[in-house]
MARTILO-53972 format. One record per residue: chain; x, y, z of N, C-alpha, C in turn. Coordinates in steps of 0.05 Angstrom, whole numbers. Atoms other than C-alpha are relative to their C-alpha. Example, Ala and Ser with C-alpha at 12.3 -4.5 7.8 and 13.67 -1.06 7.14 Angstrom:
% MARTILO-53972
 mike    npx    npy    npz   capx   capy   capz    cpx    cpy    cpz
    A     18    -24      0    246    -90    156     18     24      0
    A    -16    -24     -1    273    -21    143    -15     22     14
***
This chain:
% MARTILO-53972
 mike    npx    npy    npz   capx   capy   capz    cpx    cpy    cpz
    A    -19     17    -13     73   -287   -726    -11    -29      2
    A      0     26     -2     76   -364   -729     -1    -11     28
    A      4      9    -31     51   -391   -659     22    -21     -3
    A    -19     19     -6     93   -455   -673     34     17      7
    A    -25     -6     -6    158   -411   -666    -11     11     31
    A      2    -13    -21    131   -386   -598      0    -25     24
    A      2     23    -23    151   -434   -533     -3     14     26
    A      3    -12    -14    123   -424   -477     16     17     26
    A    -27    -11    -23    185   -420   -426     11     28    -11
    A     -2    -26     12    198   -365   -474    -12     28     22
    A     23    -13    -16    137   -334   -435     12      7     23
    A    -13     -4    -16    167   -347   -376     20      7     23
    A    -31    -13      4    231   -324   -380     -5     33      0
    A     15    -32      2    198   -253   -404     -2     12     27
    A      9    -17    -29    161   -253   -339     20     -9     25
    A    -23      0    -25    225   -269   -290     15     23    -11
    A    -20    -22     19    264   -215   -337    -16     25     17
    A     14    -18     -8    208   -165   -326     -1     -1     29
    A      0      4    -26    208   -185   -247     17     12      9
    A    -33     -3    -14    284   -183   -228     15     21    -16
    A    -22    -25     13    311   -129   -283     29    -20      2
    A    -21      7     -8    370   -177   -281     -1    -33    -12
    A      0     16     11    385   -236   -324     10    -24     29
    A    -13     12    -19    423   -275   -266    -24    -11     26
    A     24      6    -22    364   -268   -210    -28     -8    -10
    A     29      6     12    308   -281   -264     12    -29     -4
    A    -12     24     11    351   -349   -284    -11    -16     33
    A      2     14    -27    348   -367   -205    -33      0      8
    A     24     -7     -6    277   -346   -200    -19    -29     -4
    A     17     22      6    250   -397   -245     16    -21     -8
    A    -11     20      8    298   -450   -239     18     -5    -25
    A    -21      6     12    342   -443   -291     28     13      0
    A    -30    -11      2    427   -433   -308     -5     35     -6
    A    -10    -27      8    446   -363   -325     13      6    -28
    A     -6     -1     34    472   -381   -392    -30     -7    -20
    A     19     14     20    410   -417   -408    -24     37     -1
    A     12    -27      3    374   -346   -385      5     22    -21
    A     -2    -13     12    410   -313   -429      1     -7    -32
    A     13     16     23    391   -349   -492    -27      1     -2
    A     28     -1     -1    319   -351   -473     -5     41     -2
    A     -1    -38     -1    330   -260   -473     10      1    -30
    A     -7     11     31    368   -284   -542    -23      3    -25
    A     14      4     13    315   -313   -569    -39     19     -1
    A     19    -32     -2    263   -264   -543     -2     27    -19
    A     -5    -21     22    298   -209   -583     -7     -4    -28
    A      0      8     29    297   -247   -645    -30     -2    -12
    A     23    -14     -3    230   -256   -628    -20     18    -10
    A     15    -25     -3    201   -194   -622     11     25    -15
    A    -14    -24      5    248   -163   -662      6     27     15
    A     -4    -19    -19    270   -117   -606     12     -8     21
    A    -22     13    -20    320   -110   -554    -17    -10     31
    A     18     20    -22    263   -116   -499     15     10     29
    A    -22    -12    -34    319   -103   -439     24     18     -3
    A    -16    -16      7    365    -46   -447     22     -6     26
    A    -13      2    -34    427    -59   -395     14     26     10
    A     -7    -28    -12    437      6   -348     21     -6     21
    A    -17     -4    -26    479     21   -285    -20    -14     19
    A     18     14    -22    413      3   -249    -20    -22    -11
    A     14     21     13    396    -57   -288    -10    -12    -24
    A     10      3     26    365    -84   -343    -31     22     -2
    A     25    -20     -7    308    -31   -362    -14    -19    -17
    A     15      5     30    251    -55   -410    -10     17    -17
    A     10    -23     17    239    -18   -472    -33      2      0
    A     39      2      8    164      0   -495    -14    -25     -6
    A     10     17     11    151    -51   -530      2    -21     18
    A     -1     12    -14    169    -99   -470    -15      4     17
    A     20    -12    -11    123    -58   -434    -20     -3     -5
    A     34      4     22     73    -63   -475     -4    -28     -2
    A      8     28    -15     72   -145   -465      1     -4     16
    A     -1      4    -27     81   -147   -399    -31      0      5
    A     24     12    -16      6   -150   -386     -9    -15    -20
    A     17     22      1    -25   -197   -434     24    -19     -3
    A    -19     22     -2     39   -234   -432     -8    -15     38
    A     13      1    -31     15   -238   -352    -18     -9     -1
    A     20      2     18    -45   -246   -377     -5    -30     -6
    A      8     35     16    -45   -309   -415     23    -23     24
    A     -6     19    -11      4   -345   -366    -15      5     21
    A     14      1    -21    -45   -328   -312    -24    -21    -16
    A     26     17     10   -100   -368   -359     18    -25      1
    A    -11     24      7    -57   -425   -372      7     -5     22
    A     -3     17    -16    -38   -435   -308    -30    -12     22
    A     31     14    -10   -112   -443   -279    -14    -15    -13
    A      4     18     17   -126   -480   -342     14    -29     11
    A    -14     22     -9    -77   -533   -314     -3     -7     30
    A      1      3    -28   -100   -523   -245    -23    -25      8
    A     18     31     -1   -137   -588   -212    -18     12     21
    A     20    -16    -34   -158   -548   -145    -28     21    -17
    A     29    -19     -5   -236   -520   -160     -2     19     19
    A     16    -11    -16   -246   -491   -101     34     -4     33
    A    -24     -1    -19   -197   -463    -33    -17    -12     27
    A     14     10    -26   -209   -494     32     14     22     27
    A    -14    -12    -14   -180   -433     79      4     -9     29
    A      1     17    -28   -192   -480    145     19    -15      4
    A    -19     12     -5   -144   -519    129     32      0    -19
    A    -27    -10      9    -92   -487     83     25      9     17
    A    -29    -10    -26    -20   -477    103     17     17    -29
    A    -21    -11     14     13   -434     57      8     34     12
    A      2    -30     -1     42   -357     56    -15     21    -17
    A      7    -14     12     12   -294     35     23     27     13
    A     -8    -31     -1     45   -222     26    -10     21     -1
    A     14    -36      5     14   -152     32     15     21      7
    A    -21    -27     -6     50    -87     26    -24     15     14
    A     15    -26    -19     21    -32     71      7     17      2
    A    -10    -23    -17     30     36     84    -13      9     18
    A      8      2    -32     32     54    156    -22     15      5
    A     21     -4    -15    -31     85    162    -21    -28     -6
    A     18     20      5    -71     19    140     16    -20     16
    A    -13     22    -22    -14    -22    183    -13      3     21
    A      4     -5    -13    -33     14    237    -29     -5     14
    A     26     -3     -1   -109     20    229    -15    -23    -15
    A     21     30     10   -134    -46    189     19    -17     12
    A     -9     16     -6    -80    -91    201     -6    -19     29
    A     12     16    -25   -103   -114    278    -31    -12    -13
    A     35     18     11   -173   -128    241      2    -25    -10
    A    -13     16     13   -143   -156    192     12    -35      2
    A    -20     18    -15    -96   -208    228    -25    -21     19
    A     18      8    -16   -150   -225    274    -24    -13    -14
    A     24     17     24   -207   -251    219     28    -22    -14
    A    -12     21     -2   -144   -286    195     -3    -23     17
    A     -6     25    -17   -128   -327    249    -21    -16     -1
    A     22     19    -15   -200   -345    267     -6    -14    -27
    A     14     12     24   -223   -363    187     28    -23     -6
    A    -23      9     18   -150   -393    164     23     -4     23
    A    -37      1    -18   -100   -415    221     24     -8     -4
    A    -17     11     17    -58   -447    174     24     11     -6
    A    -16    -22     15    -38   -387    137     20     12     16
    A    -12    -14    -15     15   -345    148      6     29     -3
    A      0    -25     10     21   -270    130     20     18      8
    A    -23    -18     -4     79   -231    117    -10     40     -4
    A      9    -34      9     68   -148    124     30     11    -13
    A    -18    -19      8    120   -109     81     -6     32     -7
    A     11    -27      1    113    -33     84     20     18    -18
    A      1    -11     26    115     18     33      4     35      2
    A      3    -25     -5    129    101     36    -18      7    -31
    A     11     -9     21    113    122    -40    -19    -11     -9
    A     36     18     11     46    100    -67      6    -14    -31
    A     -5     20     23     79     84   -132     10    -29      3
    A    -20     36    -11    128     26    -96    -15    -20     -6
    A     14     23     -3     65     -8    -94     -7    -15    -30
    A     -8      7     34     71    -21   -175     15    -25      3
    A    -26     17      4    137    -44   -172     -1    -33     14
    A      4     23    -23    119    -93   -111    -14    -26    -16
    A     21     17     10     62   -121   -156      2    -16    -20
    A     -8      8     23    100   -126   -216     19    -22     10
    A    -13     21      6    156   -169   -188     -9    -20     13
    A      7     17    -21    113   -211   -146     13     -5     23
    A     -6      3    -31    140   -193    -77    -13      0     12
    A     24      3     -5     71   -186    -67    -17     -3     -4
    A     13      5     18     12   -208    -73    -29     11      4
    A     23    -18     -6    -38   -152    -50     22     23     13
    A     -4    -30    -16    -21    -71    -32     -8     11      1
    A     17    -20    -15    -53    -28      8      4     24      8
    A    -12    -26      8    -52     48      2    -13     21     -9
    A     10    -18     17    -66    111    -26     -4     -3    -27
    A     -2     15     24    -83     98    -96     34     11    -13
    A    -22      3     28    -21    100   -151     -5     23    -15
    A      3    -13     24    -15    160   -192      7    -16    -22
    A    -19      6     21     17    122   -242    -27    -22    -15
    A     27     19      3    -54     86   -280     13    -19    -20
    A    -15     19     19    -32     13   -304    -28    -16     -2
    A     30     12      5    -86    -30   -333      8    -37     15
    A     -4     22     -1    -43    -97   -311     -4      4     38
    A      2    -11    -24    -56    -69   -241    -34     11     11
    A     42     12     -9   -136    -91   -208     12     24     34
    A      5     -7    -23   -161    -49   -155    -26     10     10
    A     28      5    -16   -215    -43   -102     -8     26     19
    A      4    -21    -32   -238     18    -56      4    -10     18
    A      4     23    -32   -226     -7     21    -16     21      8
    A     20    -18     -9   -242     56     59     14     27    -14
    A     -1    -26      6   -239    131     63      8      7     31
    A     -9    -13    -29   -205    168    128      3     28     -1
    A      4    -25      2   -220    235    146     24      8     21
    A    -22    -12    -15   -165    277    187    -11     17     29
    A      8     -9    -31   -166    299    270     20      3      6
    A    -21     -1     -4   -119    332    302      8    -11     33
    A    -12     11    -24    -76    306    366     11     18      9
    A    -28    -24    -11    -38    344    415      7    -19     38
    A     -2      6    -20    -22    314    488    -18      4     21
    A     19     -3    -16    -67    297    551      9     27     17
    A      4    -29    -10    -74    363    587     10     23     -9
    A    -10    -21     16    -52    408    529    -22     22      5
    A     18    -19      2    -88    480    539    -18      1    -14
    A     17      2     21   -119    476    476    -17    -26     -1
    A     18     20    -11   -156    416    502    -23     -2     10
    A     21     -4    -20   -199    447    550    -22      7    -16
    A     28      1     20   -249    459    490      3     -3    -29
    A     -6     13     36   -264    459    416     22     12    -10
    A    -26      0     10   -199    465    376     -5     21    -23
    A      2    -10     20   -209    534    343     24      9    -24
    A    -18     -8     17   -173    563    283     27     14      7
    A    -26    -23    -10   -131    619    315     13    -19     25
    A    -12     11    -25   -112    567    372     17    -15    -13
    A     -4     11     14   -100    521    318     25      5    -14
    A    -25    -20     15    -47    570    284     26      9     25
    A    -10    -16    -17    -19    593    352     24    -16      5
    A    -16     20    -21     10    529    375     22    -11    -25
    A    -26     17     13     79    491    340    -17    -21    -13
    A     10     22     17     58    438    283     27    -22     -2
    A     -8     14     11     86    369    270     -9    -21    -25
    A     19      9     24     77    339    198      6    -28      3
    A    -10     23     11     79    265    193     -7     -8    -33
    A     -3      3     29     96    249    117     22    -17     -4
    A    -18     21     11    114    181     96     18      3    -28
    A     -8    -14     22    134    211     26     27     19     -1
    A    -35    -21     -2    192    266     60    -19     28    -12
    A      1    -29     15    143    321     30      7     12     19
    A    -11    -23    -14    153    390     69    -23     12     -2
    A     26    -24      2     81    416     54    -20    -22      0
    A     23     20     -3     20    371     74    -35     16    -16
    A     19     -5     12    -50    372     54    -16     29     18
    A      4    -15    -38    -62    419    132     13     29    -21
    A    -21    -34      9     -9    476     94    -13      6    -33
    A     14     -2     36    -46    471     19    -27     14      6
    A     32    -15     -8   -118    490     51      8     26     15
    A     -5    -29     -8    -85    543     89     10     18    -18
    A    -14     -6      9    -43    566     41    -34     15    -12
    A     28    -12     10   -117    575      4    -14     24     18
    A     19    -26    -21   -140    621     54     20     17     14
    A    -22    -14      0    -80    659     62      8     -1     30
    A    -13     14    -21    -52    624    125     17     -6     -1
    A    -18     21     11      6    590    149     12    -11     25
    A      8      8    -32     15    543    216     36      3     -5
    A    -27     11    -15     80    536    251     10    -23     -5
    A     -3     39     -5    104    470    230     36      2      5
    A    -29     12     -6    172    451    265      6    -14      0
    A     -6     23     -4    176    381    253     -8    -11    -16
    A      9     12     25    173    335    191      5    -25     11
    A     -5     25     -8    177    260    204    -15    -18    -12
    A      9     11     23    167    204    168    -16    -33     15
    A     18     29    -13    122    148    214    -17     13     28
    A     22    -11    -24     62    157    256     10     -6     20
    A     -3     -4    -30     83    137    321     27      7     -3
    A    -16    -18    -16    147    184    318    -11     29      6
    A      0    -27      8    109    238    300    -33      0     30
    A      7     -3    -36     56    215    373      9     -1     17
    A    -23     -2    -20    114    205    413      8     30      6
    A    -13    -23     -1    140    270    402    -36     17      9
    A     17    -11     -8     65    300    416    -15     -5     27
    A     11     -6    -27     51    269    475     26     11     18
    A     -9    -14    -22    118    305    505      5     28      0
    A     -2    -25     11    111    367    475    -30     19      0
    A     27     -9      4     60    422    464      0      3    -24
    A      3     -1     28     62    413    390    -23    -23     -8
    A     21     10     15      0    396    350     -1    -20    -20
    A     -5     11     31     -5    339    294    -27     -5     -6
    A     26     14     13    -56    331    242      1    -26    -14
    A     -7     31     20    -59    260    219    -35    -10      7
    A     22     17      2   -111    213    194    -18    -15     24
    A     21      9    -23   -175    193    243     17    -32     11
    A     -6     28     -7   -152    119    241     30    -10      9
    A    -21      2    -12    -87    128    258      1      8     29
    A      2    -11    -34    -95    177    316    -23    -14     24
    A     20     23    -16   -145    128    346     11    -19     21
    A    -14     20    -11    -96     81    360     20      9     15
    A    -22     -7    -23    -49    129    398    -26     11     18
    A     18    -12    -19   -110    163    433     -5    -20     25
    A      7     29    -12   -127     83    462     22      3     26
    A    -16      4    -35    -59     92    509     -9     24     22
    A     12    -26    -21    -94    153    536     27     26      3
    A    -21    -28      0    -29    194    523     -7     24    -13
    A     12    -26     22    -61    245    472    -28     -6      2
    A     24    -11      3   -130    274    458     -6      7    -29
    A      8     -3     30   -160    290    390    -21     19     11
    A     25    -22      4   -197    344    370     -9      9    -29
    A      6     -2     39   -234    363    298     11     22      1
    A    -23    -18      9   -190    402    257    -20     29     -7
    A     20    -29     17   -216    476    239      2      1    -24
    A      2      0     22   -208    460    178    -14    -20    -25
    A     19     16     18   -246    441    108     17    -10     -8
    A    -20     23     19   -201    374     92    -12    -18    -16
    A      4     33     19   -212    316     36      8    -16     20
    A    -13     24    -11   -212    252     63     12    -10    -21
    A    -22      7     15   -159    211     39    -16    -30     -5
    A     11     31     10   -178    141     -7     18    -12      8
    A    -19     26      5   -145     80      9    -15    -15    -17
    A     13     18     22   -150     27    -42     19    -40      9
    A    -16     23      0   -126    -50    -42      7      0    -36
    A    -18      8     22    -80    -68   -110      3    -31     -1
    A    -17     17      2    -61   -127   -139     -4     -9    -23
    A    -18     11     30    -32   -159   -206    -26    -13    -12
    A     12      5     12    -71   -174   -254    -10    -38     -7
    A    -12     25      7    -33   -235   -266    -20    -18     18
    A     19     21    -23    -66   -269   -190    -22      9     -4
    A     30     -3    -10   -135   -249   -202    -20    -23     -8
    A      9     17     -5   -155   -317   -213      8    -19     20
    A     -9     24    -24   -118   -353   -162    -13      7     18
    A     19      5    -19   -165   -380   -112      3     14     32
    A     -4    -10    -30   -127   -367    -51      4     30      7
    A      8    -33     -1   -117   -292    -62    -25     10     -4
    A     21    -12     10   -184   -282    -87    -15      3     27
    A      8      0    -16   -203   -311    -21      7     23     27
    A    -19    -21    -13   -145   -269      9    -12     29      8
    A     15    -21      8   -182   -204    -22    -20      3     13
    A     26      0    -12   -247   -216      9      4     -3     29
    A     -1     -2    -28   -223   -223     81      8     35     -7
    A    -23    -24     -2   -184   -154     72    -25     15     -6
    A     26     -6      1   -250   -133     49    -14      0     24
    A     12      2    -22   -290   -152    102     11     12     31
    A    -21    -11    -30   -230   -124    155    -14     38     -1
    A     -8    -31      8   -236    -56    124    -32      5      9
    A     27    -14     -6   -316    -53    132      0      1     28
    A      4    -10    -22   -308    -68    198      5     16     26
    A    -12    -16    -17   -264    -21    213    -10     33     -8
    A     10    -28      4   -302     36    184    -19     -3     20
    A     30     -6    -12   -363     12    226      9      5     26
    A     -5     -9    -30   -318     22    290    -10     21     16
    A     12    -13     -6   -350     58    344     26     24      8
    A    -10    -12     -4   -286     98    362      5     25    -30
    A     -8    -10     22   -283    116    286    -24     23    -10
    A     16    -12     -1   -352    144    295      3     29     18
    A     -9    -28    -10   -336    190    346     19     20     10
    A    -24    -12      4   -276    213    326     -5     30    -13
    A      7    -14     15   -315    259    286    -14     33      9
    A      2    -20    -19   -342    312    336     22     15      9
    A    -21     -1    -17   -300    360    375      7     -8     16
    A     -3     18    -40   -268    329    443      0     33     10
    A     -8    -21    -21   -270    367    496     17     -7     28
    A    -11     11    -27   -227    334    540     15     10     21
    A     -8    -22    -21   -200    372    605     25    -12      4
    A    -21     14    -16   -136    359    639    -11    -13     28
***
């Protein structure tokens, strides 16, 4: 291919197409008409010999082969635009712009106060929007159209190479049940464990948690009467009930703090669950995310080194 037939708005056009699925909202995206958008999709085809955007009921799709540039097409306008950039170096003291991070609610819950708080004091400028997330794939989509510009999460089944990511932490699982629940008055065994009503919280809608898969292995199977899809419905409902929930250490921490519920270690052999931070390939030179990254970093260590997070890990024995 002849570079001189290649312009760059060309480029640009690609990546509002690939963003918005939608010739009309990619035109508004980056400043141009809707006719002129659809000339620049025109000339794309002609291009690449290929249609590139197939139009569905739910949008424009992109074929393979559109797929298949979407990251060094990302790629190279992420070089070219730091190539043209004048700023060396971010000053976070006295920046004023926005940042975005998707979350799912166990990292809202459990980093986000860290989080927020090393903001303010490093960067008071900034401003930070949280958008939250159920499926671990969403966080793709989020990344791809730039609604965000970091997400935080379980990792992605879905492995994309235009898609950078970082370990944060690891959270191990404790179960909750209400202050003066019977099964309180000591360690939280197996058969007590089985005896009592279960609630699952599952941002996802499954119906079988990771708690019903290990049992299921050992030819068990708890009571669960209650599926629900956000941590504090699924502590609300435990501190008025005698129903049990198993959820993540760092979540149940933060309902344990109003002193309504108790925690106790689970009788069971669980995986802890990874969280990871995400983000686009495309920003991994821009300064101010890079900077972004490294606070979110530094939030996450210090919330593993918490001392509540430490002895969450024993049984309680808490009495009524």
């Amino acid at each position: 291919m002849n570079l001189n037939s290649i312009d760059l708005n060309l480029l640009v056009g690609f990546e509002a197409l690939m963003a918005e699925r939608n010739v009309t909202r990619a035109a508004a995206r980056i400043g141009r008409t809707q006719p002129a958008m659809s000339g620049t999709l025109a000339r794309l085809r002609e291009l690449m010999e290929d249609e590139l955007f197939i139009r569905t009921a739910h949008g424009l799709q992109p074929t393979p082969r559109a797929l298949e540039l979407h990251e060094p097409v990302g790629r190279a306008l992420a070089q070219i635009e730091a190539a043209f950039s004048f700023r060396d170096r971010f000053v976070p003291e006295t920046a004023e712009i926005a940042l975005t991070i998707a979350m799912s609610d166990p990292p809202t819950i459990s980093l986000l106060p860290a989080l927020f708080e090393e903001l303010t004091r490093a960067a008071p400028g900034i401003t930070m929007h949280v958008r939250g997330f159920d499926d671990r794939d969403e966080a793709i989509a989020l990344l791809d159209s730039g609604v965000v510009d970091v997400a935080i999460g379980v990792p992605p089944t879905e492995k994309a190479g235009r898609i950078l990511s970082r370990p944060l932490f690891e959270d191990g699982f404790v179960t909750m049940m209400r202050a003066g629940h019977p099964a309180a008055e000591g360690p939280l065994t197996r058969s007590a464990f089985l005896a009592w009503p279960h609630v699952l919280f599952s941002p996802e809608d499954d119906r079988f948690g990771i708690v019903d898969e290990r049992l299921e292995e050992l030819g068990l199977k708890r009571k669960l009467v209650l599926t629900v899809p956000n941590a504090t419905a699924a502590a609300l409902v435990v501190e008025r009930t005698d129903a049990l929930c198993t959820m993540l250490t760092g979540l149940a921490l933060q309902f344990e703090a109003a002193g309504r519920v108790v925690l106790a270690k689970t009788p069971l052999d669980l995986p802890s669950a990874p969280f990871t931070m995400n983000w686009h390939r495309r920003n991994d030179a821009n300064l101010a995310q890079r900077w972004f990254r490294g606070l979110i970093g530094k939030a996450a260590m210090q919330r593993t080194r918490s001392p509540g997070q430490a002895r969450s890990q024993p049984a309680r024995t808490n009495a009524p």
